[in-house]
Phi, psi and omega in degrees: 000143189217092195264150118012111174229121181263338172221145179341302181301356176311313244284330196285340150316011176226349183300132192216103191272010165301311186260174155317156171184156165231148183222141166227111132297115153227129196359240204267044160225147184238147179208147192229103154300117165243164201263209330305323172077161170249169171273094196245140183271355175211128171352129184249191181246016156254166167298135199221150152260193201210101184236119182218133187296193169268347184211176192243044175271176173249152201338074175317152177271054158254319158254057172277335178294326171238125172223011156229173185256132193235170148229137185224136194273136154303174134291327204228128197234075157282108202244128186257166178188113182051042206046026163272094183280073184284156153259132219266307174208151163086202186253165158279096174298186192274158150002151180199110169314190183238128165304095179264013187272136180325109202290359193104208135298155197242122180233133168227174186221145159217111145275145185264002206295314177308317201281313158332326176276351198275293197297323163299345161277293188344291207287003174236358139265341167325297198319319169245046168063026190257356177192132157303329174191128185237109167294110180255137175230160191260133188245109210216141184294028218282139166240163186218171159339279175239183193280174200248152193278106179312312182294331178265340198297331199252335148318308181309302213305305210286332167313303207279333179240089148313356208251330208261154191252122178286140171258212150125144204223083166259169187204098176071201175283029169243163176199116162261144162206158162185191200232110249247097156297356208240108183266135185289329176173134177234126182237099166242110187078230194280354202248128215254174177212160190197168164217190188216105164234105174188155205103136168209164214173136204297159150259149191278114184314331179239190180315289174331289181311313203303288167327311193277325160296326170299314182287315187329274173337309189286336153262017171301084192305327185265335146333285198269035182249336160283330139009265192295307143027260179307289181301319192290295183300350185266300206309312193305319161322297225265332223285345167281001207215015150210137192313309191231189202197147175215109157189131199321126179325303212227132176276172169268210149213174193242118193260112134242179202317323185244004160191191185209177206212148161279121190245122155230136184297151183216118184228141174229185148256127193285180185256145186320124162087044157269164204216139186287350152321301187301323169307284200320315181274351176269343194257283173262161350333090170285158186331299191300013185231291200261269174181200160170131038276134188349277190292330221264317206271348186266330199283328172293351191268312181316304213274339180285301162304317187067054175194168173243130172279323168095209166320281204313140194062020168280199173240152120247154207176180191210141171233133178240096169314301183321314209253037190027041180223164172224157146208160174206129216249136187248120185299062131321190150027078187200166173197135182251138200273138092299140146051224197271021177249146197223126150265119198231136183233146170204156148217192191213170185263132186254180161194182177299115176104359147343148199243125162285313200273314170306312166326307184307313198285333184278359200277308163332279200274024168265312195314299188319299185308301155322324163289309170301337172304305173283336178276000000 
């Protein structure tokens, strides 16, 4: 069955935030889960999403909603493509206006203060050699008039990163959603995609300015030494579970609207009968979410932050067997709604010679795109 979509972000026009549901955008195909749907521990041979936390710690009840990491099958599976909308399972519901009544002021308190001090533990075990690089990231609180709307909210996103892949993941009153510059493993037929994102930097009010924070960034020794990092755990990661390997000597960068990063694309071929499981579980955490060494560094994050990230800096994705493809996607740029409460995430990679006060501002300006988003 096939109706009209003009643009990917159409498919929310059937979003019915009562129930369960999932939303994924990667460029041009989208795909929307209505519930309840089951629950499965492994890629299945149907179209599935993919929700995995960032650690196997238990839930705080903020996240009561997702408290395991699944693939969870629908009832009902809609996939746009090119301004086309098929349906995968189930039937085509009906329409759903978008709740536009007004959420009100959007109110925070934000100290950088908490956090400076978070990076300043980080930095002083590196400093005694117990971790090469450690993500600390920050949890910060918005409330609002009235509650806040998952369908514009996630709209704002995918308008505003068109390049980035949008998400959300509801339940009851709750929805994480945001929108991911960093795909964690991408597989179509034999061949895995990847990226390396880490190092960051402002974007320039002019042409000029722009150029000149970007050349900054590309000669930033501790950037691209976090960087290198990031490119190093993926070749080491990936290197069992694929025959060849491709990756660019030197990164680029990658410009989105309110900043840009250093990159490098990273693409093989896998070796017979791998699974984006196996990726997936072999990749993450990578440094640019977590730290290293690995295993060593979520556990230290835990104990630093004082908080449970839930989903965020987990993974999300969709495998669609018709089309031979997966992706799985690292939960960023993100913030999960309750009612009229809102929780907005963001971090950054400290290492050795890390700025605590530079960190917050960079941490500051992952935020501003998700608050504005919601607001």
């Amino acid at each position: 069955m096939k109706q009209t979509d003009e643009i990917g972000a159409g498919l929310l026009q059937y979003l019915d935030t009562s129930a369960r549901f999932a939303f994924v955008r990667d460029g041009d195909h989208a795909y929307l889960g209505l519930g309840p749907g089951r629950f499965v521990d492994a890629v299945p041979d149907t179209a599935a999403f993919l929700a995995r936390r960032f650690d196997g710690h238990t839930p705080a009840e903020e996240w009561r909603g997702f408290a395991r990491s699944h693939w969870w099958i629908p009832d009902t599976m809609l996939r746009s493509t090119n301004g086309r909308i098929d349906v995968l399972s189930g039937v085509l519901p009906d329409a759903r206006p978008n709740d536009v009544t007004p959420i009100g002021a959007v109110s925070f308190d934000w100290s950088d203060d908490a956090y400076v001090d978070r990076v300043r533990q980080a930095l002083t075990r590196i400093h005694a050699s117990e971790f090469a690089k450690l993500v600390i990231a920050r949890r910060e609180l918005l409330s609002a008039e009235g509650a806040f709307h998952p369908h514009t909210s996630l709209e704002n996103l995918i308008r505003r990163f068109p390049t980035c892949i949008g998400f959300a993941f509801g339940k009851d009153d709750q929805c994480f959603l945001g929108a991911t510059p960093e795909v964690l493993v991408r597989v179509e037929g034999g061949t895995v995609f990847t990226d390396a994102l880490a190092g960051s930097a402002a974007r320039g009010a002019s042409e000029e300015s722009d150029a000149k924070l970007g050349d900054a960034l590309m000669n930033d020794a501790k950037e691209r030494a976090e960087h290198q990092w990031v490119v190093d755990m993926i070749r080491e990661s990936l290197q069992p579970w694929v025959q060849s390997l491709e990756i660019p000597d030197a990164p680029g960068l990658r410009r989105l609207s309110n900043v840009q990063h250093l990159h490098t694309p990273i693409s093989g071929q896998l070796a017979p009968e791998v699974s984006i499981d196996d990726l997936v579980a072999a990749l993450h955490p990578t440094p640019a979410v977590g730290g290293w060494p690995k295993a060593e560094a979520a556990a230290a994050i835990h104990q630093i932050e004082g908080f449970d990230r839930g989903l965020y800096a987990g993974v999300v994705g969709i495998s669609d067997p018709e089309r031979n493809a997966s992706v799985a996607a690292v939960a960023i740029r993100s913030a999960l709604l309750r009612g009229n409460k809102a929780w907005a995430y963001a971090g950054a990679g400290i290492v050795d010679g890390s700025d605590p006060e530079r960190e917050a501002r960079e941490t500051q300006l992952k935020l501003g795109a998700v608050v504005e988003a919601l607001s």
